[in-house]
N, C-alpha and C positions, 0 to 999 in steps of 0.2 A: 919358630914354627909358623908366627904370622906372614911373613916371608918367604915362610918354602912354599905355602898353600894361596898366599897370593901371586906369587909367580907363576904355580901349577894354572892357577883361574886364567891368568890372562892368555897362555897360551892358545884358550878358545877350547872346546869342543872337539873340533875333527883334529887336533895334536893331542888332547887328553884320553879320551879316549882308545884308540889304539894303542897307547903304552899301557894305560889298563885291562884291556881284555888281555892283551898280549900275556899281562902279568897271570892273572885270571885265569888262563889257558892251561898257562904251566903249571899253576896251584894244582889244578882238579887234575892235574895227568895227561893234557894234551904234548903233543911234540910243540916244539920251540915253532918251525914253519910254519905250522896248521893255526896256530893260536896267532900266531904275528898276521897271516893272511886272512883269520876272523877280525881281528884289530883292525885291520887296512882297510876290510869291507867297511866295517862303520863310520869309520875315520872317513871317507872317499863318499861315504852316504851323507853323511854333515854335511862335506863341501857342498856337494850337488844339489842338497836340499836347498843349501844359504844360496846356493844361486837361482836355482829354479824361482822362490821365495821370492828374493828377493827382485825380481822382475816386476812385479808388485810395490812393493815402496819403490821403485826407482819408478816405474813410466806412470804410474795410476796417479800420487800425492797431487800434479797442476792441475790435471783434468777435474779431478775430484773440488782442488781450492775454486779452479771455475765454476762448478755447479756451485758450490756455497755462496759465489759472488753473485751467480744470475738470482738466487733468491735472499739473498742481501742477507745468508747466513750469521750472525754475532754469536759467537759460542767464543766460552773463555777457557777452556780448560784444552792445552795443546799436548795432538799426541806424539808422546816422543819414539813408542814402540817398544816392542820389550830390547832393546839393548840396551836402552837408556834405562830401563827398571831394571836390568841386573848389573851396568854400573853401578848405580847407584847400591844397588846390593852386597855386591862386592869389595865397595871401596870404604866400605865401613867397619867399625871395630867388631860386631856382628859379623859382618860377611868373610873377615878376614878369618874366622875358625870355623867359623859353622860345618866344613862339611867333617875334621877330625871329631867335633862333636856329634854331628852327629850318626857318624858313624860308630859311636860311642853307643848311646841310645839304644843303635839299632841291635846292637850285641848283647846287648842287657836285656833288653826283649825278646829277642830270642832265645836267650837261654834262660828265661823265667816264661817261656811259650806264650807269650802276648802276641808274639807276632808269628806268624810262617815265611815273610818275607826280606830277601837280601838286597836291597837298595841298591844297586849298583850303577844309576842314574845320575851319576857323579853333579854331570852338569847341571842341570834342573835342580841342585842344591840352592842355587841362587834364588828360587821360589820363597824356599823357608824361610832366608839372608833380605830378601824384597819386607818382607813382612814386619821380619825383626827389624831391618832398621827403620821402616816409619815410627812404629810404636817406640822405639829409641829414640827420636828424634820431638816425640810430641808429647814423653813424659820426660823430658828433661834431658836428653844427654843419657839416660839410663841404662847402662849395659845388662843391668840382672831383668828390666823389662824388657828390652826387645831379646835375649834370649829366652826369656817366658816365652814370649810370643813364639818364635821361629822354634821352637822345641813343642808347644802345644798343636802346632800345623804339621811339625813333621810324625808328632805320634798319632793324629787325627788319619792323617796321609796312609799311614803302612796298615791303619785296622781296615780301612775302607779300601785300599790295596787286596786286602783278603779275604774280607768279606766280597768285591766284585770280583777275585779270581776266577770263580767257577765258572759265572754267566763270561766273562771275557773269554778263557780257554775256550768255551763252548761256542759262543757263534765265530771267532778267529781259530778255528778248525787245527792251523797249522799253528800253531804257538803254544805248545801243552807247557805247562810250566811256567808261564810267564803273568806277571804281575804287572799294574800300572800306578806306582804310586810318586804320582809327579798331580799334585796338588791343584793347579790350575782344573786337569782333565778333570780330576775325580770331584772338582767343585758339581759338576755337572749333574752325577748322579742321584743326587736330590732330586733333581728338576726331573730326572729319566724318568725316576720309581713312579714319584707324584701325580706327572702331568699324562706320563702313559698310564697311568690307574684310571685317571679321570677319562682319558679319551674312551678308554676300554666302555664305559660305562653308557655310553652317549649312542641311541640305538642306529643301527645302519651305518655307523663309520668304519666298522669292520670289513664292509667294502670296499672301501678304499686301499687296502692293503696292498700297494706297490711298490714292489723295490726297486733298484738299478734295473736289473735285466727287464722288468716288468715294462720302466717305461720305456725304454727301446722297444719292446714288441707294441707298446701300446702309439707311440709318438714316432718310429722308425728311426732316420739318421739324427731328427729335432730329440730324441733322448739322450743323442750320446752326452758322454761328459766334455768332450773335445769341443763339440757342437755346439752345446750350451755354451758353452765359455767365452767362444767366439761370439756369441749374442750379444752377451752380458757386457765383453765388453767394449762391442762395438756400442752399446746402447749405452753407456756412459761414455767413451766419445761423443757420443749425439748433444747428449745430455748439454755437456760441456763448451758447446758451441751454440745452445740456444740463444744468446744474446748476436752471434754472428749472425743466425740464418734470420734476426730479427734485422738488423744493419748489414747490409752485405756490402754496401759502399764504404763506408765507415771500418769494416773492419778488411778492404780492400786498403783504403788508404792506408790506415795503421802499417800494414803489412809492407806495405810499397817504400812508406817512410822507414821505416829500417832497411831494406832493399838501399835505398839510397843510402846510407852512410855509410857501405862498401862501394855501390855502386851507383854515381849521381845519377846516370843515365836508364837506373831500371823503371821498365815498366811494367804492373801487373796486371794482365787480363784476368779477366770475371774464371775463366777458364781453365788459366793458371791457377788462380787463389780454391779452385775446387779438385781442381786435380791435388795440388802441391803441400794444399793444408787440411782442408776438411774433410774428403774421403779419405787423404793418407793417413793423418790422423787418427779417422774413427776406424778404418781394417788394419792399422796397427796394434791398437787396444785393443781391438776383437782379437786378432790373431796373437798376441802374445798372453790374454786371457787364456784362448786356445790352449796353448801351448804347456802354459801351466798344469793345465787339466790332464794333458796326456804326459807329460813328463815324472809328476808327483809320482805315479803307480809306479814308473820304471827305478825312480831314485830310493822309493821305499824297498823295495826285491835286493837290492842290494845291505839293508840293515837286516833283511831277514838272513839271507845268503852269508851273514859275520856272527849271527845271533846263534842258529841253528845249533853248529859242531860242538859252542859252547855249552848249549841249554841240552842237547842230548848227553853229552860227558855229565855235565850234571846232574842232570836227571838217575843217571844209571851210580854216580858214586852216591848218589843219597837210597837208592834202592837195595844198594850194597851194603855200604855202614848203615846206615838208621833204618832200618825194618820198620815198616809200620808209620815212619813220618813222612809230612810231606814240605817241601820249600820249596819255595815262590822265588822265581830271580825277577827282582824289580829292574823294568824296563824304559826307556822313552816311548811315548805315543807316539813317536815318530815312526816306527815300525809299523804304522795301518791306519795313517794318514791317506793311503793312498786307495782306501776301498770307495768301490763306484757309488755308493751310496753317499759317503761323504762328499767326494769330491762335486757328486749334485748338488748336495743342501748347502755344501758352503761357497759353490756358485750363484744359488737361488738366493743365500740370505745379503751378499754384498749391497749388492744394490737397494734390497727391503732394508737392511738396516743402515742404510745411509739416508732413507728416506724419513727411518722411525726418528731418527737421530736429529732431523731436523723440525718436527712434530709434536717429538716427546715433551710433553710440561716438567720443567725443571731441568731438563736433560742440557748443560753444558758444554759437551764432549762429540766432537767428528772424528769417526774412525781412520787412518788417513794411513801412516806408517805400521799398524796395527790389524791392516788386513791379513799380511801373511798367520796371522796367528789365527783368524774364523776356520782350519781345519783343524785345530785341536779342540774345538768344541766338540765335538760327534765323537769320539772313539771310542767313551764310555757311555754312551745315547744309545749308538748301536745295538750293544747285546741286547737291549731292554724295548726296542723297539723291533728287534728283529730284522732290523733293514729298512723298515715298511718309511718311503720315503717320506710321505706326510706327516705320520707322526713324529719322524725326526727332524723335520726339518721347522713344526709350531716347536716342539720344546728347545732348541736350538734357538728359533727366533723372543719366546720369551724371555730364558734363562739370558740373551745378550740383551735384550731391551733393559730389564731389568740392570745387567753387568754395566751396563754408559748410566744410571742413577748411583751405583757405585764406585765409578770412577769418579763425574761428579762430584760424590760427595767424599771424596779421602783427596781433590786434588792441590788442595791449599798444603795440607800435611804431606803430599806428594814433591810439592815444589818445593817445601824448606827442607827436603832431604838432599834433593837434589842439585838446590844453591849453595848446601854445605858441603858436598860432594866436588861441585868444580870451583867451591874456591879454595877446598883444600887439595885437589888432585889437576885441576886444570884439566879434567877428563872433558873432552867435547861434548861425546853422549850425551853426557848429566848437564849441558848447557840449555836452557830455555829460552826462547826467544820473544820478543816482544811486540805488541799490536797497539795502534794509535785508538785511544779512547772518544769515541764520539762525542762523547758529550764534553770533556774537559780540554779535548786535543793533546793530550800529552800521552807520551810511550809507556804503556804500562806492560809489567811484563804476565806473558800467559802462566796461568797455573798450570801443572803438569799432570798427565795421564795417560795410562796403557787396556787395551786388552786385557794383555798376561803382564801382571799375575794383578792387579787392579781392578780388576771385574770381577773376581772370584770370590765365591758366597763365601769360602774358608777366609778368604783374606779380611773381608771387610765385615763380616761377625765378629773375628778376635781385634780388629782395628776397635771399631764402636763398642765393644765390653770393654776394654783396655783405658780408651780414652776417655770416653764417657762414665763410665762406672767403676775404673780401679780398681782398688782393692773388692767390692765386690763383684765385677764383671770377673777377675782375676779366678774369684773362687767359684763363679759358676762353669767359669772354662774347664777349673781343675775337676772340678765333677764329672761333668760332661765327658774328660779323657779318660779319666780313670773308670767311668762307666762303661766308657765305650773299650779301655784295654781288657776288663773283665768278660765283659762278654762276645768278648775275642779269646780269651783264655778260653775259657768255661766253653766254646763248640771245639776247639783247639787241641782240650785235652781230653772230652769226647769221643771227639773222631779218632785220637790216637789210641782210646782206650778200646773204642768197637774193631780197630786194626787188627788189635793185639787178640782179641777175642775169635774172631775167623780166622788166624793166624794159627789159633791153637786146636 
């Protein structure tokens, strides 16, 4: 079984999934086509994501190490991104069952009514598997700890799944049924409830109330998301070249000397070196930031365009057999990633949070490889802000300011997962790389850290009870679930009961 389900893992995402809906399709009573060409959709929405995404860690990671180098950056904790955290999760004795467990779990809850939700986020399993195996790794080797762990995240994950269904269904118009219980996002809504309460209270900030559409009519083409983008990242181009437009002979020569050792004979005019590096440079970044921004909306249309035929079939055989209940099909946030509200704030915070990042007291951690992952902050922001770009985009910036003190601080128990990892797998991912120490001169190697799932309030609560406090951090978690499964039960079997009552 460890074998079938780690071979399933490695296939990635856009291959797992389309044999799963596909399967999914045919359960609830779709035709074999319909449900294989839902499959496809999502399958085909992965791809397109990983590559839109990943335009991001591929051109941004030098530009970005330049700015840390014009302000003589030392930060010790290296991000590897989240592939490296879900190797790492995967490739452990933890990672290797976690999702038949906890698919296990989920069945058990729902049919003792804990939950209303069907997990069917296959992939993002590896969130639960991130978690378990730190805590595996820091209490010994422990397989019955880090499955505590990754089983106290995953039944945290599906109450808070059902508890935000309503406010989610309700401002994602088009998604009735649909659930988000992929741990990272839902770490967020703490921060939503909280920091929108407080803004609420604060007189005259109710003015400010603008969302996407708002700031197009307010800023014209400087609102679009496209637009921005291209700002953003022509303006870290710029950034990145401050030490040049400080030396501009100096870093003619540089240039010129590599020129020569293809070509003894080249010579670089001042001209040359502005045309060839420095504007091409800075409206390449712009414009493939650009591009991002218009792209996401069109790759996400397509996970809706897979989701739909399924979540309506759904919907109608549950309204059929179970009278009076209702079920949640838990989904990836990757489905509304691409609303214009997001896609601003998590334009707006790049560059603020690469700035907090080097500011921050204590803060260890450069965002680098771990950009693509700033749009999965917002999806569950949204409902609770309504859109309203400002308040999404402070609780967004705190809830990450705070996420790089958590990375931070789990990244020593980060890196002894992930040196265990490639000296037992030889996974590259899970390879760390090394930085010369200033003061001793010798190679030391970086600690490790991500975004996702390493910034998350879920993650790094059950990490610090776990490690810190043990057996009794242990038994305040187990309170805390079973608190929180109860009073998931208890409104669960209310609303089924008031069903049944207008029913009759």
């Amino acid at each position: 079984m460890e074998q079938f389900f780690s071979y399933i893992n490695q296939m990635g995402a856009p291959v797992m999934m389309p044999i799963l809906f596909t399967i999914i399709g045919l359960c609830i009573g779709l035709k074999f086509g319909k449900s294989m060409k839902s499959g496809l959709y999502v399958g085909v929405g992965f791809v397109g994501l990983g590559v839109i995404t990943g335009l991001l860690t591929d051109f941004f990671p030098e530009p970005i190490n330049k700015f840390s180098n014009v302000f003589d950056i030392d930060l010790h904790v290296f991000d590897m991104g989240w592939p490296a955290a879900a190797a790492v999760a995967y490739n452990t004795l933890v990672g290797a069952l976690i999702i038949p467990v906890c698919l296990l779990i989920n069945f058990l809850l729902l049919v003792t009514k804990c939950t209303r939700t069907v997990n069917i986020d296959l992939w993002n399993y590896w969130h639960f598997a991130f978690i378990g195996a730190v805590v595996y790794f820091v209490m010994g080797h422990s397989l019955a700890w880090g499955y505590f762990a990754a089983i106290i995240c995953y039944i945290i994950t599906l109450v808070m799944a059902d508890r935000t269904a309503e406010k989610f269904q309700g401002y994602y118009s088009d998604l009735k049924g649909i659930s988000i219980p992929q741990p990272f996002v839902q770490g967020f809504t703490p921060f939503a409830v909280a920091i929108n309460w407080l803004l609420d209270k604060i007189p005259g900030f109710s003015k400010l109330n603008i969302d996407a559409d708002g700031l197009k009519k307010k800023f014209g083409v400087l609102g679009e998301p496209i637009v921005l983008g291209v700002i953003v990242g022509a303006l870290i181009g710029a950034l990145a070249h401050i030490n040049d437009f400080a030396d501009m002979e100096a870093f003619r020569a540089a240039k010129e000397a590599k020129l020569q050792e293809s070509n003894p004979l080249a010579v670089l005019s001042m001209t040359d070196l502005w045309v060839k590096y420095i504007i091409k440079d800075i409206l390449f970044l712009g414009v493939t930031m650009g591009a991002v921004m218009e792209l996401i909306p069109r790759i996400t249309k397509l996970f809706i365009d897979g989701l739909m035929p399924i979540s309506d079939k759904t919907r109608e055989l549950v309204s059929r057999k179970f009278k009076g209940k209702t079920i949640h099909i838990g989904m990836s946030p990757a489905l509304v990633i691409g609303h214009p509200t997001t896609l601003v704030c998590s334009v707006l915070l790049i560059p603020v949070i690469l700035v907090m990042a080097v500011i921050l007291p204590g803060n260890q951690f450069l965002p680098v490889a771990s950009l693509a992952g700033i749009f999965y902050v917002f999806p569950m922001i949204l409902p609770y802000t309504k859109g309203n770009v400002v308040k999404t985009f402070i609780i967004g910036l705190i809830a990450i300011v705070i996420g790089l003190l958590f990375v931070t601080d789990m990244g020593k128990d980060f890196q002894s997962a992930a040196n265990d990892v490639f000296a037992n797998t030889g996974d590259k991912a899970a390879k760390i790389e090394e930085y010369k120490d200033k003061v001793t001169g010798k190679m030391v190697q970086y600690e490790a850290g991500a975004l996702d799932f390493a910034s998350s309030l879920f993650s790094w609560v059950i990490y610090k009870f776990t490690s810190v406090w043990k057996y009794f951090g242990a038994g305040i978690l187990t309170l805390i679930t079973f608190g929180m499964l109860l009073w998931n039960r208890h409104r669960i079997v209310a609303e089924e009961k008031a069903n049944k009552q207008n029913q009759a």
